[in-house]
N, C-alpha and C positions, 0 to 999 in steps of 0.2 A: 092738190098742190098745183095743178094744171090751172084749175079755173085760178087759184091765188097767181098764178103768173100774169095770166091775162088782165086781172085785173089791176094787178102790181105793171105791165107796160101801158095799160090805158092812163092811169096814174104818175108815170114818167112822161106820157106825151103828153097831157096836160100841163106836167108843172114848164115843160121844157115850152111849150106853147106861149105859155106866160112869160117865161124869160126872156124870148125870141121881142116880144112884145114891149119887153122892159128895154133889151139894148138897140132895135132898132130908135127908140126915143130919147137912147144918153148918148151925146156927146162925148166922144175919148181923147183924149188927150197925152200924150208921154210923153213930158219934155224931159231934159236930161235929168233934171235937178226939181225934184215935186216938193214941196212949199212941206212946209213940218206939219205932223195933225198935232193935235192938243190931247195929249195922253196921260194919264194919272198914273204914274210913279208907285205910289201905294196900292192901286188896286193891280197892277204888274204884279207886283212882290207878295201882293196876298195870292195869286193866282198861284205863282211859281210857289208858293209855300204850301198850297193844297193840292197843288200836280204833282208835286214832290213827295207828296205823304202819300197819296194814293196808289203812288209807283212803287215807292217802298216796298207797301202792303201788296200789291200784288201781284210782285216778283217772288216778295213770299211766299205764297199760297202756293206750291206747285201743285196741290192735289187738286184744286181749285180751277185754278186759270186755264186747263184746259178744257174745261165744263162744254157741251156741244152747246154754241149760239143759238139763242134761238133764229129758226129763220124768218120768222115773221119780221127782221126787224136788218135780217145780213140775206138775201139770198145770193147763192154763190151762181155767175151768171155765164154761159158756154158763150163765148162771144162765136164762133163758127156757126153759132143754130139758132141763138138769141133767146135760147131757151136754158130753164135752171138743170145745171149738171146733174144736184141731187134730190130725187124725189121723198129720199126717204126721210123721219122724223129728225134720224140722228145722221147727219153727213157724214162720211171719213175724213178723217183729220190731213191737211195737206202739208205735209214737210216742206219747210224753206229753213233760209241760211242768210239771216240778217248781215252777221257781220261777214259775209264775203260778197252780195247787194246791196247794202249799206248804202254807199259812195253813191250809186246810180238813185237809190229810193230818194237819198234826202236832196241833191240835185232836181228832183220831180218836186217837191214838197215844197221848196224853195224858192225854185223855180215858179209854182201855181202861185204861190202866195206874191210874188213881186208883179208877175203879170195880170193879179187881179186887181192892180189899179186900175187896169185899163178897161173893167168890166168880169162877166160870169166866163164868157169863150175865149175870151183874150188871159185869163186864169188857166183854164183847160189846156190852151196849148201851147202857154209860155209853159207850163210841167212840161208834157209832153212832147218838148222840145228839148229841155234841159234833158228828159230819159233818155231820148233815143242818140242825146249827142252825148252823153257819159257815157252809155254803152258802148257807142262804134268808136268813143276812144280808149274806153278803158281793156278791152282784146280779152277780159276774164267775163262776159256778161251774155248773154245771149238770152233772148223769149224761151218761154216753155215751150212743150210742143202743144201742148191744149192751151192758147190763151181763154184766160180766166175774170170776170173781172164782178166786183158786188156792187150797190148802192146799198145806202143806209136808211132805212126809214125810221122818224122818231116824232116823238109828239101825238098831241090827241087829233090832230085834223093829218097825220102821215103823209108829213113835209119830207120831200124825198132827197137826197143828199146822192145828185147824180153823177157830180164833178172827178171822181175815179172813176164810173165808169165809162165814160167817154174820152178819156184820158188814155186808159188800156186798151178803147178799141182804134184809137190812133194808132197805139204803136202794135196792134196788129196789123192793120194796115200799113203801113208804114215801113214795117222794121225789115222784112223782108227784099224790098228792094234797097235797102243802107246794105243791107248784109251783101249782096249782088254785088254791091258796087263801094265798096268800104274802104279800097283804096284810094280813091280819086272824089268821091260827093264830099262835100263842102258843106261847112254851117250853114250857109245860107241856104242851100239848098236841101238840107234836112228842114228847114224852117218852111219852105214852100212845099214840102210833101207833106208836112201835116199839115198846110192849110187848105190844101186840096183834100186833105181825108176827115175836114170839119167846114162842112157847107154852111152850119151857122153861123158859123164866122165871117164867113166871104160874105154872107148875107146882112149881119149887123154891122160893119165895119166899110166905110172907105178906101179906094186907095193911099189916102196921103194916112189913113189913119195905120193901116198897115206897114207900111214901111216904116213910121214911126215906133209900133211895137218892135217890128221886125231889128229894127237898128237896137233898140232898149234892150230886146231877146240878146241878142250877140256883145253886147257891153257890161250885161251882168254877167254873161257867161264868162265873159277875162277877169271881172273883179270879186267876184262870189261863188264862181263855182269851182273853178278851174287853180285857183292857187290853193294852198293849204288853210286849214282850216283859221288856224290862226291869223294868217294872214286876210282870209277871206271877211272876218268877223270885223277889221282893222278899215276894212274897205269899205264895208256895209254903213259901218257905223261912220263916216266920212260922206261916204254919195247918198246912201238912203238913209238916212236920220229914224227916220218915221217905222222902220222896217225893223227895230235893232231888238225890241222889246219881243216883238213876236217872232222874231228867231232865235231867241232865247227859249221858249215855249219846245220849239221845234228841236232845238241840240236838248232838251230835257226827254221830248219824247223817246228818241234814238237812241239816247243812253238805256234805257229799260227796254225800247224793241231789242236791241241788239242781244239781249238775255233771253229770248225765245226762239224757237223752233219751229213754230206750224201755224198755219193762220188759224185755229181757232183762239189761240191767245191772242194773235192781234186783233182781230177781228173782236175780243169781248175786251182788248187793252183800252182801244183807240174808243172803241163805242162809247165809253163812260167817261175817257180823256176830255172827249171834245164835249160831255155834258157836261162835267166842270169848267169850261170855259163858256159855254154859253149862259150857266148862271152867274157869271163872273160880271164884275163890275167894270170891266174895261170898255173901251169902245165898239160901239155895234158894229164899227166897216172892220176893227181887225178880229172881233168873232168871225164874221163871216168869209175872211180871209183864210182864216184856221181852221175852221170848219174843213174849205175846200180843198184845202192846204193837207190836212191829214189823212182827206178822203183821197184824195191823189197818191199817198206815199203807204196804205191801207193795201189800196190796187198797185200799187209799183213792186210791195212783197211777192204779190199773188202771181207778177204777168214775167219778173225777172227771174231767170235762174244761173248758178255760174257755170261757169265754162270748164267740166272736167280733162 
């Protein structure tokens, strides 16, 4: 399992090598109001009809759903050592409490998916902004004491799906000085601690391009995250057009996390979730939105606990 790690981080540096590669060459852009994509209706409604069956089913299964993941495919990652927590074939199962993190996980989901207009990093820590600014306000949330965090690997050439873990090791970085100082830091300035604890960022992005997320980070935060849900969905569907279809995906997921207990349900929920969306016939930019989107809220179960 040792050698499988090393090999499994040369395989992250790689793919992240590549990406580094891809956003220093795109152009970002966030203006207030981003132009509609052209999205099919029908293949939306087919998707949500077979997300929906599948969650059925296996909310069902309880003897099932909690079957040990394979690791070949989840490994569960010690962000303190960078190394995997469990060595052994079958991990212990980790207790979590969806619907008392709930509010902070889907804020991270949300959150990655709106920021990844503006790219792969600008995804990472538009989440990872929405976490750590739900938690210091919602006063019921606080990190584990072991932060935790997985990627996903899938496919025949093991395309790695790094975007939660880099997400969780933000808000390890991170969360502890909000926690310091949680009476007085400011949105903004949770926004600039995790841009300092993601040097890829700094690195593919501008300043004028930044402050541009930074401004878009803090504006969906008052119309999407922060009012109620209904309201939130009202808003969405008014400033972000484009966004409305795959937040619908996302309020389906959350309905059936919130029915579980320990990540290895999520962890084998979400695995299969996000392979019916990518044989899905919708558009390639909101696959891969949703992709990063649920690997973000995957790791948000894993790294949030509540506040006894």
């Amino acid at each position: 399992m040792k050698q499988s790690f090393v090999h499994l981080s040369a395989m992250v540096i790689l793919v992240i090598s590549m990406l580094c590669i891809s956003c220093n060459n795109e152009e970002i852009k966030v203006p207030n109001q981003l132009p509609n994509e052209q999205v099919s209706t029908t293949a939306y409604n087919t998707l949500l009809q077979e997300l929906n069956l599948y969650s059925k089913n296996f909310i069902s299964q309880k003897s099932s759903r909690s079957s040990i993941p394979s690791t070949e495919y989840s490994p569960i990652i010690d962000l303190n050592s960078n190394e995997e927590v469990f060595i052994e074939e079958e991990p212990p199962i980790i207790p979590i409490q969806p619907l008392r993190i709930g509010k902070v996980a889907k804020a991270d989901c949300k959150g990655a998916i709106r920021g990844a207009k503006a790219g792969f990093w600008a995804g990472i820590l538009v989440g990872a902004c929405s976490s750590l600014l739900a938690a210091a306000t919602s006063y019921t949330t606080t990190m584990t004491s072991t932060p935790i965090a997985t990627v996903d690997i899938k496919g025949e050439v093991n395309q790695i799906d790094s975007t939660g873990y880099y997400h969780n090791l933000i808000v390890a970085q991170t969360m502890p000085t909000i926690t310091q100082n949680i009476s007085t830091i400011s949105e903004a300035e949770i926004f600039d601690l995790a841009v300092n604890a993601l040097p890829q960022f700094n690195e593919s992005h501008t300043t004028e391009q930044k402050e541009e997320i930074k401004k878009d980070f803090l504006h969906f935060q008052e119309i999407a995250i922060k009012p109620s849900e209904e309201e939130a969905n009202k808003n969405i569907q008014k400033e972000y057009p484009e966004l409305v279809e795959e937040m619908k995906v996302v309020d389906l997921y959350f309905e059936s996390i919130n029915q579980m207990t320990n990540s290895t349900e999520v962890i084998n929920y979400t695995h299969d979730y996000k392979n019916i969306i990518i044989d899905s016939e919708i558009p390639q930019e909101s696959k891969q939105r949703l992709e990063g989107g649920l690997s973000v809220a995957t790791n948000s179960l894993l790294i949030w606990t509540p506040i006894e």
